[in-house]
N, CA, C and O of each residue as an XYZ file, in Angstrom:
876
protein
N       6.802    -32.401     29.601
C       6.446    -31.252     28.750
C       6.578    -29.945     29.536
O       6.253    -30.012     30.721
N       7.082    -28.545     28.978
C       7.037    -27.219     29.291
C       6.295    -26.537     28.641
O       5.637    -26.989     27.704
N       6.269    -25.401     28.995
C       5.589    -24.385     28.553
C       6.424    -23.260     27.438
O       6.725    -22.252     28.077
N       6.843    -23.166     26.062
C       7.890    -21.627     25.913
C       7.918    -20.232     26.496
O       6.951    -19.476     26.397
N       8.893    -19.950     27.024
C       8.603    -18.814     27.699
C       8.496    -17.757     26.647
O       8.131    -16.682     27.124
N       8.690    -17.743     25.446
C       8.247    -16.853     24.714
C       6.716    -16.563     23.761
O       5.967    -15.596     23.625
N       6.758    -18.031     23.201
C       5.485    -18.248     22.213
C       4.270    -19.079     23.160
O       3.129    -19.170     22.708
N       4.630    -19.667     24.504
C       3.901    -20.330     25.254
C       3.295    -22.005     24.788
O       2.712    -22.799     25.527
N       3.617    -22.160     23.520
C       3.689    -23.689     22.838
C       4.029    -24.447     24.094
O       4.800    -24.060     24.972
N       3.203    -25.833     24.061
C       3.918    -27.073     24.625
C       5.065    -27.485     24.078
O       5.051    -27.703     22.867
N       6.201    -27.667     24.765
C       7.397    -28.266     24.189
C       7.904    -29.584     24.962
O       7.583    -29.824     26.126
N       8.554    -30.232     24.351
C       9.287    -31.487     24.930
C      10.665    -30.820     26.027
O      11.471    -29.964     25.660
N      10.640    -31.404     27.246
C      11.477    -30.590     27.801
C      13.153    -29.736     27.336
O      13.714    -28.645     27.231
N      13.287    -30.882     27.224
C      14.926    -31.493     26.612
C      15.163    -30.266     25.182
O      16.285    -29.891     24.843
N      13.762    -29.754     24.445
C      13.949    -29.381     22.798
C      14.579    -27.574     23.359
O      13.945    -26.876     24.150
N      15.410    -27.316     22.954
C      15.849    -25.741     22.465
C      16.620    -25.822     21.220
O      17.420    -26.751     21.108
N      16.493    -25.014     20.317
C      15.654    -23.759     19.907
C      13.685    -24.442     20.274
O      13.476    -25.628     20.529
N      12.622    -23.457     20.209
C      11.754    -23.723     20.653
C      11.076    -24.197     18.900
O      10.932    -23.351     18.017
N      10.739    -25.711     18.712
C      10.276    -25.502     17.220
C       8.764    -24.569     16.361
O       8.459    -24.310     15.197
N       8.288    -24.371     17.437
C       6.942    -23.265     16.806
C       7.560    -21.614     17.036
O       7.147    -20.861     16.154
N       8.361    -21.023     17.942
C       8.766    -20.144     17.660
C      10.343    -19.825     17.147
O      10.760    -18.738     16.747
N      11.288    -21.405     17.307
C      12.747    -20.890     17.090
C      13.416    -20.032     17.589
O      14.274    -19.393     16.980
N      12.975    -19.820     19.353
C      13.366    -19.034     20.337
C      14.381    -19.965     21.122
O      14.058    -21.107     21.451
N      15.803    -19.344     21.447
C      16.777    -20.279     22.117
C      15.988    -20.286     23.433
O      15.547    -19.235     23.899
N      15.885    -20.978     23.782
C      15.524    -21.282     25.754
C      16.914    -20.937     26.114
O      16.672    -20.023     26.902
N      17.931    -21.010     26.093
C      19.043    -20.802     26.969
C      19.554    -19.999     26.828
O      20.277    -19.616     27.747
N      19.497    -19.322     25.710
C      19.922    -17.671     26.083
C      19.720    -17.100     24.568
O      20.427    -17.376     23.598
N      18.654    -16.291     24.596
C      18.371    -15.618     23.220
C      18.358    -14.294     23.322
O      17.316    -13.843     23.798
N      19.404    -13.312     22.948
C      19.699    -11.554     23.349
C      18.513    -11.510     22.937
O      17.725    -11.260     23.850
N      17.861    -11.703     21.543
C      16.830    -10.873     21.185
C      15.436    -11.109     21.592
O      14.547    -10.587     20.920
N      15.062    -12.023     22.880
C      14.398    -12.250     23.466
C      13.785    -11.938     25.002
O      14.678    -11.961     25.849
N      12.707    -11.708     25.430
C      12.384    -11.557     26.551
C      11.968    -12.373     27.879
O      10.902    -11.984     28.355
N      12.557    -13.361     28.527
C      11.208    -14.213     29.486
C      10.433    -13.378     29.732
O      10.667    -12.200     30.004
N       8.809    -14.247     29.613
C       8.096    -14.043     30.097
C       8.152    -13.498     31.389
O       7.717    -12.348     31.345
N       8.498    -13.822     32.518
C       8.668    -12.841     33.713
C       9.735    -12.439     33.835
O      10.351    -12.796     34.839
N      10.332    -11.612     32.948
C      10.969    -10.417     32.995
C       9.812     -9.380     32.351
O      10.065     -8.184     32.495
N       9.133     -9.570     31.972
C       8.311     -8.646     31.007
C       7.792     -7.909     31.835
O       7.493     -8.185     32.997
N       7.579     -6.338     30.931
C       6.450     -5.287     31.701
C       5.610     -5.562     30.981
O       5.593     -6.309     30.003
N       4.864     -4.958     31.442
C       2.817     -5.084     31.014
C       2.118     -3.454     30.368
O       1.040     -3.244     29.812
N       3.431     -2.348     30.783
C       2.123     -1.163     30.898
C       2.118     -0.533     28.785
O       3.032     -0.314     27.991
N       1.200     -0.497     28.720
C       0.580     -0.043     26.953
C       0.965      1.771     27.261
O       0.177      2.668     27.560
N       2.626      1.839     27.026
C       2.838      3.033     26.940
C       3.541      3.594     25.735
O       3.407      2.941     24.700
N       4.292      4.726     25.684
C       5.575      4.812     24.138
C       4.600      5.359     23.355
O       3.697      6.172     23.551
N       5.365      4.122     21.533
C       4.500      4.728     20.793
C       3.129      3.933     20.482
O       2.445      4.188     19.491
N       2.785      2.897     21.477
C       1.559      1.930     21.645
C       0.938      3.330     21.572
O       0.050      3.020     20.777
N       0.802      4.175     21.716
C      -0.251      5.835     21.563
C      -0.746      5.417     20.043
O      -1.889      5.270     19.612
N       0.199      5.314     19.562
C      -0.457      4.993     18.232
C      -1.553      4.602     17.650
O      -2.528      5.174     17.161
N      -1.033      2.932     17.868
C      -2.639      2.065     17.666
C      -3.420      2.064     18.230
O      -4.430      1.549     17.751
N      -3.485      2.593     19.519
C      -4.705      3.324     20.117
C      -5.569      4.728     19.594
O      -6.739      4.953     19.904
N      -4.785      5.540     18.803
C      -5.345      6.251     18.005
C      -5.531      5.864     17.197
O      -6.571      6.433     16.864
N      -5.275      5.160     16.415
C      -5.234      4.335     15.234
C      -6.799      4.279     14.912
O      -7.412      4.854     14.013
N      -7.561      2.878     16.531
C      -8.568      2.433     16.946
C      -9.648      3.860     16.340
O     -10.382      3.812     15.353
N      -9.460      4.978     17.215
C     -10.472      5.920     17.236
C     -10.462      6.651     15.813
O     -11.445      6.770     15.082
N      -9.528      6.989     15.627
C      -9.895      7.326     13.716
C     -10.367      6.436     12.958
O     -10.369      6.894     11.816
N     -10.910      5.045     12.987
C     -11.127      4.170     12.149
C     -12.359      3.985     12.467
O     -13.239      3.715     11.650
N     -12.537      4.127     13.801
C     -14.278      4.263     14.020
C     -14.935      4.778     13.560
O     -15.904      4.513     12.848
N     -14.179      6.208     14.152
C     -15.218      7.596     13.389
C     -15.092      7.630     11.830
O     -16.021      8.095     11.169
N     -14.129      7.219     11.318
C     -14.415      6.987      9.692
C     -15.238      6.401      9.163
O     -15.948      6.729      8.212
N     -15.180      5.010     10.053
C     -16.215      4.155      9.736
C     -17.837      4.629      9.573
O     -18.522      4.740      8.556
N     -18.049      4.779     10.493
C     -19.507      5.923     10.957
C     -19.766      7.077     10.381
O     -20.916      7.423     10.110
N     -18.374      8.031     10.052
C     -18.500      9.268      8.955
C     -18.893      9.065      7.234
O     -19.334      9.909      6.454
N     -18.493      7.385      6.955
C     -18.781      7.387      5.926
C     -19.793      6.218      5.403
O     -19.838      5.595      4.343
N     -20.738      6.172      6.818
C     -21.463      5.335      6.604
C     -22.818      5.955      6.528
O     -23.587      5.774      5.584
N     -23.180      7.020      8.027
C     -23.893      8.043      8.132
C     -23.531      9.545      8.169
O     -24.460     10.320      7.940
N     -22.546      9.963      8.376
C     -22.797     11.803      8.021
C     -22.101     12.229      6.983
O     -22.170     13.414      6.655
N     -21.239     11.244      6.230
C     -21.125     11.499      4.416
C     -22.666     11.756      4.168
O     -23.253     12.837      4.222
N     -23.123     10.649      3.918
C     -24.227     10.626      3.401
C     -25.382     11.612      3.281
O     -25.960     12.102      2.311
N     -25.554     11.766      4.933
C     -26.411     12.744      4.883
C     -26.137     14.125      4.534
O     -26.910     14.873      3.936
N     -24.843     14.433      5.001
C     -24.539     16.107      4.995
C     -24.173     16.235      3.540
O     -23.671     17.297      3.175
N     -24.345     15.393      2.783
C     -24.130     15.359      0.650
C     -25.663     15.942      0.472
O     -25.904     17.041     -0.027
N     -26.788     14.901      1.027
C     -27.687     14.966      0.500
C     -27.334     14.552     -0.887
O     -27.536     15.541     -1.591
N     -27.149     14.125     -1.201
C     -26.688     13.470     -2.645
C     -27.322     11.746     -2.815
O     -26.856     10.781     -2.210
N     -28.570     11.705     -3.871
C     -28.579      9.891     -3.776
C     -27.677      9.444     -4.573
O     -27.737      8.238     -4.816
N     -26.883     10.026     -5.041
C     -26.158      9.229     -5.575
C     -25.217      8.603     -4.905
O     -24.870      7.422     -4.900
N     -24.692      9.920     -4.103
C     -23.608      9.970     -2.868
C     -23.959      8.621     -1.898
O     -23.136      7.743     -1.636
N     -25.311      8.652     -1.441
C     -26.034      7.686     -0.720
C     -25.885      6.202     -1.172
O     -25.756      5.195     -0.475
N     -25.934      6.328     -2.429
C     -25.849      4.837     -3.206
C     -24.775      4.212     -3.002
O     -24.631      3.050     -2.622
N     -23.743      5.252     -3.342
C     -22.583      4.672     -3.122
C     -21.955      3.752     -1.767
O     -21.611      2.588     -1.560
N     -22.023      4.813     -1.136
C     -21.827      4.442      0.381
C     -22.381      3.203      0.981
O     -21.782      2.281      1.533
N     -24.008      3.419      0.696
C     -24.883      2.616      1.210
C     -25.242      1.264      0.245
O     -26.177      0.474      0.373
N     -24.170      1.286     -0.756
C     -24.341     -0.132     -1.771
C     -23.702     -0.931     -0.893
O     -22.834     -0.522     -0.121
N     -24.396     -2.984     -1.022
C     -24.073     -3.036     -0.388
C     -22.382     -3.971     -0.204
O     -22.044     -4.566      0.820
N     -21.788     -3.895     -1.120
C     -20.158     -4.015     -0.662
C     -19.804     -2.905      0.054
O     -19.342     -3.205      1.155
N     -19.865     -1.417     -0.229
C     -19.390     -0.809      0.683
C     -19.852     -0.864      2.715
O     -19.184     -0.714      3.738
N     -21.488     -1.190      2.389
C     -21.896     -0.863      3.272
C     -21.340     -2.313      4.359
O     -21.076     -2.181      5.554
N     -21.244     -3.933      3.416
C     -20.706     -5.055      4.642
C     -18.995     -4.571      4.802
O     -18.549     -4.708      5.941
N     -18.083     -4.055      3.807
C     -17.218     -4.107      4.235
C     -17.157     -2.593      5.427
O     -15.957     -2.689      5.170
N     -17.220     -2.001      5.906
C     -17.859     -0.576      6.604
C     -18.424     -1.832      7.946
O     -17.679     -1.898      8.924
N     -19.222     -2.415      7.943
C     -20.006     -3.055      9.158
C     -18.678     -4.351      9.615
O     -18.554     -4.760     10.769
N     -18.019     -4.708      8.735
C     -16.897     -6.303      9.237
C     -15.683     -4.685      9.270
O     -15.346     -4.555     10.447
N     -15.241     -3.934      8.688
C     -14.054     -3.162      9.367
C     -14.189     -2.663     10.587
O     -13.112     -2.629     11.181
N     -15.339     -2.155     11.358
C     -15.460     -1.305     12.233
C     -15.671     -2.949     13.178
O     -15.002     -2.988     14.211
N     -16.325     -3.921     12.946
C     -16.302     -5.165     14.106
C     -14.714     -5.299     14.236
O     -14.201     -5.039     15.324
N     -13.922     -5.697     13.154
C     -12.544     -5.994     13.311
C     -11.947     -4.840     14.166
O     -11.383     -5.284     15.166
N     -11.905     -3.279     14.042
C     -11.352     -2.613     15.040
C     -11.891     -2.576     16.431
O     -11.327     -2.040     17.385
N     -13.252     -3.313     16.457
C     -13.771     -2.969     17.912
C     -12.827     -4.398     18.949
O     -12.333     -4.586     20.061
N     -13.019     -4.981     17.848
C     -12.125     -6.756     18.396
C     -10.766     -6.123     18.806
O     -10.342     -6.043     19.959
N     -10.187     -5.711     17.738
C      -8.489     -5.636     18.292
C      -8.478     -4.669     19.203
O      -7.574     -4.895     20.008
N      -9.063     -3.698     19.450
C      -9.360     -3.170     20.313
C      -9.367     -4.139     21.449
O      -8.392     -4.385     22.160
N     -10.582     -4.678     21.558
C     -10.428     -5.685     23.170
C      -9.496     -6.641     23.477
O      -9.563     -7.203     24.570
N      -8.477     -6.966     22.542
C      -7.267     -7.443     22.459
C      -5.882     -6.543     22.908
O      -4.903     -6.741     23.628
N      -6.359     -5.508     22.104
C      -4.422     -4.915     22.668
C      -5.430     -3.868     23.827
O      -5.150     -2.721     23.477
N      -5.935     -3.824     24.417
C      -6.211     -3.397     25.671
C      -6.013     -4.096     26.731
O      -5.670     -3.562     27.785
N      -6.249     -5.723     26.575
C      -6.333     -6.610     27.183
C      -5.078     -7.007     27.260
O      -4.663     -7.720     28.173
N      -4.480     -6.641     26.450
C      -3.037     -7.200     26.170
C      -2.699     -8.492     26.021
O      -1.588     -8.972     26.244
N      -3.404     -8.904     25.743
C      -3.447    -10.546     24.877
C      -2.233    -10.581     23.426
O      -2.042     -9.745     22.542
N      -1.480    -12.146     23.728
C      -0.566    -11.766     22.855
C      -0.735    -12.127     21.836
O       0.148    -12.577     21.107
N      -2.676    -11.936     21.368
C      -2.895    -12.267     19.617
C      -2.945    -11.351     19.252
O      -3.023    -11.278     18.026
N      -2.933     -9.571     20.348
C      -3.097     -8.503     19.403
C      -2.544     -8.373     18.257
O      -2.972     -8.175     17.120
N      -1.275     -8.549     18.830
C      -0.536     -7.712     17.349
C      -0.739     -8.414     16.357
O      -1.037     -7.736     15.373
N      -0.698     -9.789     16.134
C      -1.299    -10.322     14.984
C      -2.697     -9.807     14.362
O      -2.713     -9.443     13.186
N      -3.806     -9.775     15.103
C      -4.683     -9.127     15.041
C      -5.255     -8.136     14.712
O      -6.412     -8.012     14.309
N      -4.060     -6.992     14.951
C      -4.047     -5.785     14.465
C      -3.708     -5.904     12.934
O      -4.476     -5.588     12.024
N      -2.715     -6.298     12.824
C      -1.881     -6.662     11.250
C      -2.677     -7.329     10.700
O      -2.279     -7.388      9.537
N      -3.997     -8.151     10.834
C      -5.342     -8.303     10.112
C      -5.959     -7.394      9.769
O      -6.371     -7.176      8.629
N      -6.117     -6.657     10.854
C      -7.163     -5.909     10.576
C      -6.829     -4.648      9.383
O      -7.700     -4.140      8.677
N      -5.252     -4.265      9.350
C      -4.990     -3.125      8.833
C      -4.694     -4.074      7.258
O      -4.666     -3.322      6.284
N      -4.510     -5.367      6.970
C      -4.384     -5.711      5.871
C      -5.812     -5.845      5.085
O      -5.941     -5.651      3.876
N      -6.591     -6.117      5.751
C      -8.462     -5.797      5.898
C      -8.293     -4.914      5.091
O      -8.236     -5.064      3.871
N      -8.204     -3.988      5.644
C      -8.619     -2.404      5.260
C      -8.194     -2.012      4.114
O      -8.873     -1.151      3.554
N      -6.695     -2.624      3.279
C      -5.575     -2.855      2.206
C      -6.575     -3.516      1.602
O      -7.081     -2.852      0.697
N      -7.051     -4.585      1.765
C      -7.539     -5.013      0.876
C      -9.180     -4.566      0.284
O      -9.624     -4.819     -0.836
N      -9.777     -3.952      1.229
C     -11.274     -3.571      1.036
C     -10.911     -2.512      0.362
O     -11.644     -2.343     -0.613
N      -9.881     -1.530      0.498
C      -9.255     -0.279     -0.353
C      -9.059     -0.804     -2.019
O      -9.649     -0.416     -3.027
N      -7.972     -1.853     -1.850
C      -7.872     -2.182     -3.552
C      -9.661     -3.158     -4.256
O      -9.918     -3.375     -5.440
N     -10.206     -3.387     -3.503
C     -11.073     -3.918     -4.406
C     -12.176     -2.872     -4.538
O     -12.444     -2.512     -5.684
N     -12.944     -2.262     -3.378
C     -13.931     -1.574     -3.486
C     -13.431     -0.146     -4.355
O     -14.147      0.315     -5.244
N     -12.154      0.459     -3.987
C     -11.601      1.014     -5.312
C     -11.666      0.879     -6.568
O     -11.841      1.800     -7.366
N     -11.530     -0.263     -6.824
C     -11.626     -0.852     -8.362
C     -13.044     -0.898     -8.933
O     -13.398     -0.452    -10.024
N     -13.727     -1.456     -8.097
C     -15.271     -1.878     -8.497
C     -16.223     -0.593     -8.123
O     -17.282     -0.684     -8.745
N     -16.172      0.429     -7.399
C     -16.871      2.051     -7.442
C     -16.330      2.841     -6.999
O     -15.607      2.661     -6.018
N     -16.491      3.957     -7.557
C     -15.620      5.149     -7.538
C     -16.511      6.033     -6.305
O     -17.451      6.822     -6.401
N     -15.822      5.556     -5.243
C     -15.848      6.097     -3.760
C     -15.178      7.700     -3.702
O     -13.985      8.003     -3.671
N     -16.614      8.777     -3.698
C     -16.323      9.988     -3.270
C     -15.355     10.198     -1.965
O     -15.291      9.380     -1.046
N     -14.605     11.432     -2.026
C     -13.938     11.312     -0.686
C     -12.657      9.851      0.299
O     -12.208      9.893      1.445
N     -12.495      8.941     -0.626
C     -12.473      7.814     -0.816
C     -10.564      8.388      0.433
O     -10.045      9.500      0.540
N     -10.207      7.261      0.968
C      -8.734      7.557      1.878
C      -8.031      7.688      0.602
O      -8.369      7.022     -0.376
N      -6.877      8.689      0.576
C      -5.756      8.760     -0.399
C      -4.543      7.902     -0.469
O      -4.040      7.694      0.635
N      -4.140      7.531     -1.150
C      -3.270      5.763     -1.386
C      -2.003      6.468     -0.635
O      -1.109      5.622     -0.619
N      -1.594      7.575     -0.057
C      -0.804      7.868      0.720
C      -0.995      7.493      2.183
O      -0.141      6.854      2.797
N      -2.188      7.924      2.748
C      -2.608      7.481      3.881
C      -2.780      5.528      4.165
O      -2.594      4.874      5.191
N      -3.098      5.195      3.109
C      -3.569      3.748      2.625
C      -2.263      3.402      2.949
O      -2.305      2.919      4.081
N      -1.181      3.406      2.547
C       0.421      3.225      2.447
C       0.447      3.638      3.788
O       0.882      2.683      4.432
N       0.201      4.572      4.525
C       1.334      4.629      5.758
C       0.350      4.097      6.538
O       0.330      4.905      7.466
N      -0.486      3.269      6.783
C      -1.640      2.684      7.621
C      -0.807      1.188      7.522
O      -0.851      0.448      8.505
N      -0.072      0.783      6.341
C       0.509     -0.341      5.678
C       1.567     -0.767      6.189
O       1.865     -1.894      6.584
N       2.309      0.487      6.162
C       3.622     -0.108      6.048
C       4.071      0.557      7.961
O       4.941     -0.007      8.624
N       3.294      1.740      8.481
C       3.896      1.790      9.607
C       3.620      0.760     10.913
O       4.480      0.482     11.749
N       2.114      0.208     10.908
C       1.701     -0.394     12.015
C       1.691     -2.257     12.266
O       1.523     -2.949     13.271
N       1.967     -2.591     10.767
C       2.408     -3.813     10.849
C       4.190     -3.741     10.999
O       4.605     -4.553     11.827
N       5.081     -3.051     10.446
C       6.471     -2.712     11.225
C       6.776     -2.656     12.345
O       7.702     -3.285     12.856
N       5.775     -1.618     13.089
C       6.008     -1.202     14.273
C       6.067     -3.019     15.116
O       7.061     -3.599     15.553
N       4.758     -3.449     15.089
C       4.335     -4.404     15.968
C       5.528     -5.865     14.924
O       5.275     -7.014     15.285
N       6.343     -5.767     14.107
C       6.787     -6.786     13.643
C       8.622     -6.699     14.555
O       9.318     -7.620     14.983
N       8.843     -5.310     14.547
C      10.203     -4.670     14.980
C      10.337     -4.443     16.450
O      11.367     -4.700     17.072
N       9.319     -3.982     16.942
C       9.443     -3.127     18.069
C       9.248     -4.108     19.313
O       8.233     -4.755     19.571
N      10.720     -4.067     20.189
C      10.891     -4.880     21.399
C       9.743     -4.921     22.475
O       9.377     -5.730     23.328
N       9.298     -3.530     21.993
C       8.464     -2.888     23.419
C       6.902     -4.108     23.770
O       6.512     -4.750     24.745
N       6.338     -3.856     22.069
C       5.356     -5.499     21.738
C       5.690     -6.396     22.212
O       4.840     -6.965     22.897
N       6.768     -6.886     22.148
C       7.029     -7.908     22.711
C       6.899     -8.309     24.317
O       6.500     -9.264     24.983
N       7.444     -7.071     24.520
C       7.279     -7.175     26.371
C       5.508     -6.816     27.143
O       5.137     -7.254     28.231
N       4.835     -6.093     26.380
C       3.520     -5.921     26.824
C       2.466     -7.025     26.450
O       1.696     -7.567     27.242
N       2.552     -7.223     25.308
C       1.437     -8.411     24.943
C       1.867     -9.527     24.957
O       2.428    -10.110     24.029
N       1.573    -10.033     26.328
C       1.956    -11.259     26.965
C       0.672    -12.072     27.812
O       0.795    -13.211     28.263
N      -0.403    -11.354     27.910
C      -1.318    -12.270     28.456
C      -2.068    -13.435     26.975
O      -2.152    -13.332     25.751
N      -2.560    -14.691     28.248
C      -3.097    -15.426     27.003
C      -4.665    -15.170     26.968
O      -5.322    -14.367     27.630
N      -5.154    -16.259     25.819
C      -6.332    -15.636     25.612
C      -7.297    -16.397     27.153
O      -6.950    -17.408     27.762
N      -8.472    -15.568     27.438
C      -9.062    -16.563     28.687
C     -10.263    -17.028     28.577
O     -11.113    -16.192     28.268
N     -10.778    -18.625     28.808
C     -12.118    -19.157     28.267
C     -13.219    -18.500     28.718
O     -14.236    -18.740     28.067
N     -13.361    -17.585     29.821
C     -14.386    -17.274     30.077
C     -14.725    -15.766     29.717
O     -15.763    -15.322     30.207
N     -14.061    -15.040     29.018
C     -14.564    -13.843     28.102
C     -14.766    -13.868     27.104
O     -14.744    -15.011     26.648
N     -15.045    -12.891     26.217
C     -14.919    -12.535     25.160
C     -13.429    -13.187     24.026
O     -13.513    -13.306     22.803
N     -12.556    -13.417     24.618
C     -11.728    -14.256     24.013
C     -11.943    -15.570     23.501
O     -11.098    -16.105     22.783
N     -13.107    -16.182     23.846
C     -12.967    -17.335     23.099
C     -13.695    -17.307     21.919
O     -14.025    -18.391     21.439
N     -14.132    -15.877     21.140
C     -14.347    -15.710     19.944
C     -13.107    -15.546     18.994
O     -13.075    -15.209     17.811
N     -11.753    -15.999     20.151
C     -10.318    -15.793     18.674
C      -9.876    -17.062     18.649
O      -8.885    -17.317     17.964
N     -10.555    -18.126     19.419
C      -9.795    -19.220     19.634
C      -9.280    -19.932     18.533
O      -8.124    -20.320     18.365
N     -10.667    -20.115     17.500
C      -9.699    -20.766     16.034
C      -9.038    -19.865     15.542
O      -8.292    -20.226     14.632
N      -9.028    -18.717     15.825
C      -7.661    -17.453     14.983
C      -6.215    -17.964     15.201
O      -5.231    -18.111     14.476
N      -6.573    -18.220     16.822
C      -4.743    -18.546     17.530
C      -4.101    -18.681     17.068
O      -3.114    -17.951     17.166
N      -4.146    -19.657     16.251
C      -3.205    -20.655     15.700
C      -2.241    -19.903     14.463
O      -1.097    -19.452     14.402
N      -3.434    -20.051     13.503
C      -2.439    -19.409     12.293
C      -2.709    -18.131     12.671
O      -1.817    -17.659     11.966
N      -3.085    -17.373     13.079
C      -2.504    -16.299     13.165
C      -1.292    -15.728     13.888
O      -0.737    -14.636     13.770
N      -1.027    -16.814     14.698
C       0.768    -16.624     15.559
C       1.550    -17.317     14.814
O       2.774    -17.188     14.847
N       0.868    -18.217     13.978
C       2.057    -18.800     12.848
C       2.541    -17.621     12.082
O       3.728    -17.319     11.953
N       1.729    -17.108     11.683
C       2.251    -15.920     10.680
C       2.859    -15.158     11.461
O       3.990    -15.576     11.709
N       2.641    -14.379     11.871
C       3.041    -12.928     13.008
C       4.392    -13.871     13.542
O       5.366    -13.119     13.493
N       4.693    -14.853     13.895
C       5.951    -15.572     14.567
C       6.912    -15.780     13.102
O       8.057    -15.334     13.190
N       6.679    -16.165     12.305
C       6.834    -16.225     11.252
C       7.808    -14.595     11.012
O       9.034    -14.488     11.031
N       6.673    -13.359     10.776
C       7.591    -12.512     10.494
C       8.377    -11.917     11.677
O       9.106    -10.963     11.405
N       8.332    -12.338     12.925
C       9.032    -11.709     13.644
C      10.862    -12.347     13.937
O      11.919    -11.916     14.397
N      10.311    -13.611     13.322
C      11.790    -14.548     13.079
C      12.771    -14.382     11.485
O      13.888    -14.698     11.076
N      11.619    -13.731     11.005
C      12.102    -13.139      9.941
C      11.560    -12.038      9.444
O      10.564    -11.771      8.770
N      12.554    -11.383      9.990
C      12.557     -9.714      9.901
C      12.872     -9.256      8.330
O      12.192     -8.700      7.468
N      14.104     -9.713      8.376
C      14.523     -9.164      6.927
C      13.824     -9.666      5.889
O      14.241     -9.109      4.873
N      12.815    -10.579      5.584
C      11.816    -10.762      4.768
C      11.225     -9.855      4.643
O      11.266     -9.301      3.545
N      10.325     -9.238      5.820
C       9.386     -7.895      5.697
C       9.149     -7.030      4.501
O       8.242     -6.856      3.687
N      10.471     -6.509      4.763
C      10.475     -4.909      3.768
C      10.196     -6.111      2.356
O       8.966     -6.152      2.360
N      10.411     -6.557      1.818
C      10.466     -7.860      0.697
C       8.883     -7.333      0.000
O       8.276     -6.582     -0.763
N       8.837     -8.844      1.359
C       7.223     -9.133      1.182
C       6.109     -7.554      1.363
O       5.150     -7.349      0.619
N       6.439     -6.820      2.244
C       5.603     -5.290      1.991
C       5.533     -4.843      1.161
O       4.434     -4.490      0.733
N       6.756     -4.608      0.451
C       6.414     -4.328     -1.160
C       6.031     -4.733     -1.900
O       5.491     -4.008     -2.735
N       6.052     -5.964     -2.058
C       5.058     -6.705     -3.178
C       3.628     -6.717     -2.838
O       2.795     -6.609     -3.738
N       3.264     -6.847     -1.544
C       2.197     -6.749     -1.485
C       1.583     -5.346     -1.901
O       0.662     -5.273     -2.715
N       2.121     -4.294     -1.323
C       1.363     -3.053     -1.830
C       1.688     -2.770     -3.662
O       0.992     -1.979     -4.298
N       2.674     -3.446     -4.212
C       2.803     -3.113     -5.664
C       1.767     -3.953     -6.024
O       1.081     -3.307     -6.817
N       1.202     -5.254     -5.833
C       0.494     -6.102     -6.621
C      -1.045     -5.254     -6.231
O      -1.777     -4.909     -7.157
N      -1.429     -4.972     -4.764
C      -2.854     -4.341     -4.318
C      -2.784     -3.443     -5.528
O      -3.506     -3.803     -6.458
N      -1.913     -2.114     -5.757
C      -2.278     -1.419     -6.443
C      -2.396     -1.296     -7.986
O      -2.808     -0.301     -8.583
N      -1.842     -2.817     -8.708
C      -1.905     -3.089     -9.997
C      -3.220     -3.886     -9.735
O      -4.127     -3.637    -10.528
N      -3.448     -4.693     -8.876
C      -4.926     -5.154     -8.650
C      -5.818     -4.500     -8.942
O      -6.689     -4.994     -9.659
N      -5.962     -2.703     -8.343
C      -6.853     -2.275     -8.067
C      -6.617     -1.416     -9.356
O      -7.521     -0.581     -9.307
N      -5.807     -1.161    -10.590
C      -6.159     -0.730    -11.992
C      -6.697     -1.971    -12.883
O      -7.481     -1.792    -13.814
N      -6.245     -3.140    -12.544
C      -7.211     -4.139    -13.321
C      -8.800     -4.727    -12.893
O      -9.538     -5.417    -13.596
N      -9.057     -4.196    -11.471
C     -10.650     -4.152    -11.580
C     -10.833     -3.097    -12.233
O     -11.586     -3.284    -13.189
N     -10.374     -1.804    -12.100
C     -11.227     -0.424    -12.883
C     -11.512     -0.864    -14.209
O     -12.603     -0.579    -14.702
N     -10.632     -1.552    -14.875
C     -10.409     -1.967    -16.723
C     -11.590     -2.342    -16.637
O     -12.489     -1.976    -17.394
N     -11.760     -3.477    -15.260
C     -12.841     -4.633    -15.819
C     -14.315     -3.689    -15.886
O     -15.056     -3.388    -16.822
N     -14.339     -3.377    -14.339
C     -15.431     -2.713    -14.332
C     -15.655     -1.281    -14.948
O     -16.760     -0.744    -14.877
C-alpha cells in the first residue's frame, strides 16, 4: 500500500489513476506532488481571510449592536427570535472553525469553507422566507459570497499547493474527523469536475431563491 500524493488516500501500489481522487500518479499537468508544494497563505487567499473578519463582526453586529442601537423591541425580537438567534450562534462557530483550518492549512479547509458559505446560502433563503429581517444582507452580496469563494477554492491552483497539511489527533482537529470523509468526497468531486460547477451553481442559487418566495407564500 501507498500513500496519494495528491488526495493522501491509501492506495494499492500498482493502481494509477488514483480511485478516490482520479489523479494520474505518473504524470498529471494539472496536478501538484505533494513535495513540490508551497505552504505560504498569500495572493488572493487575502480574501477568505477577510472574508473570516466581516462575518464575525456581522455576526455580533446583528446579534448585539443592531439591536441595541434600534432600541426597537420589535427590532430585538427579530434578531433575538430564536432561529435567527441559533443560526447567528452555529454561523459565527462555523467561521471560527474554518478559520482554524485554512490558517492551519489543513487540506479540509477549502471544503470547509464551501460549507460554511453554503451555511450562510442557506440560513439566507430560509430565515428570509420565514421573517422579515431588518437590514437583512442584499441577495447581491448573498450571490457574490456564492459564487466567488467556492470558485475560487474549486479553480484556483494556488489551493491546491497551500492546503496540504493533514488533520492532527492531538488538536483541535479531531473535532473534523467524521467531516473528512464526505466532505473531500465532494470538494474532490468538484475539483475533477470543473465544468459541472457553473451547472450545478446555478441551480442551486435559482432553486434557494424560488425556495425563499415559497416560504414567504407560506408564511
Amino acid at each position: 500500500m501507498k500513500k496519494c500524493s495528491y488526495c493522501h488516500e491509501e492506495i494499492e501500489e500498482t493502481l494509477s489513476p488514483c480511485p478516490h481522487c482520479r489523479s494520474n500518479l505518473q504524470a498529471d499537468p494539472h496536478r501538484v506532488p505533494l513535495e513540490d508544494r508551497a505552504k505560504a497563505i498569500n495572493g488572493w487567499l487575502f480574501l477568505p481571510a477577510l472574508f473570516f473578519a466581516v462575518q464575525i463582526y456581522s455576526g455580533i453586529k446583528k446579534m448585539i449592536l443592531d439591536p441595541i442601537g434600534m432600541q426597537s423591541r420589535g427590532f430585538i425580537r427579530v434578531y433575538w427570535s430564536p432561529p435567527a438567534l441559533i443560526y447567528n450562534l452555529i454561523f459565527i462557530a462555523l467561521v471560527l472553525m474554518a478559520m482554524w483550518l485554512f490558517f492551519r492549512k489543513r487540506r479540509l479547509a477549502p471544503a470547509f469553507f464551501i460549507l460554511t458559505v453554503l451555511y450562510s446560502f442557506v440560513g439566507w433563503v430560509i430565515l428570509g422566507g420565514v421573517i422579515n429581517i431588518p437590514g437583512d444582507e442584499p441577495i447581491i452580496a448573498v450571490f457574490f459570497n456564492m459564487i466567488l469563494f467556492p470558485a475560487y477554492f474549486i479553480y484556483s491552483r494556488r489551493v491546491e499547493t497551500v492546503f496540504v497539511n493533514e488533520l492532527e489527533p492531538s488538536t483541535l482537529d479531531v473535532l473534523f474527523r467524521w467531516l473528512e470523509r464526505p466532505l473531500m468526497a465532494g470538494y474532490l468531486f468538484l475539483r475533477n469536475h470543473r465544468k459541472l460547477f457553473p451547472v450545478l451553481l446555478i441551480l442551486f442559487l435559482v432553486t434557494g431563491v424560488l425556495a425563499q418566495d415559497l416560504i414567504r407564500s407560506l408564511f
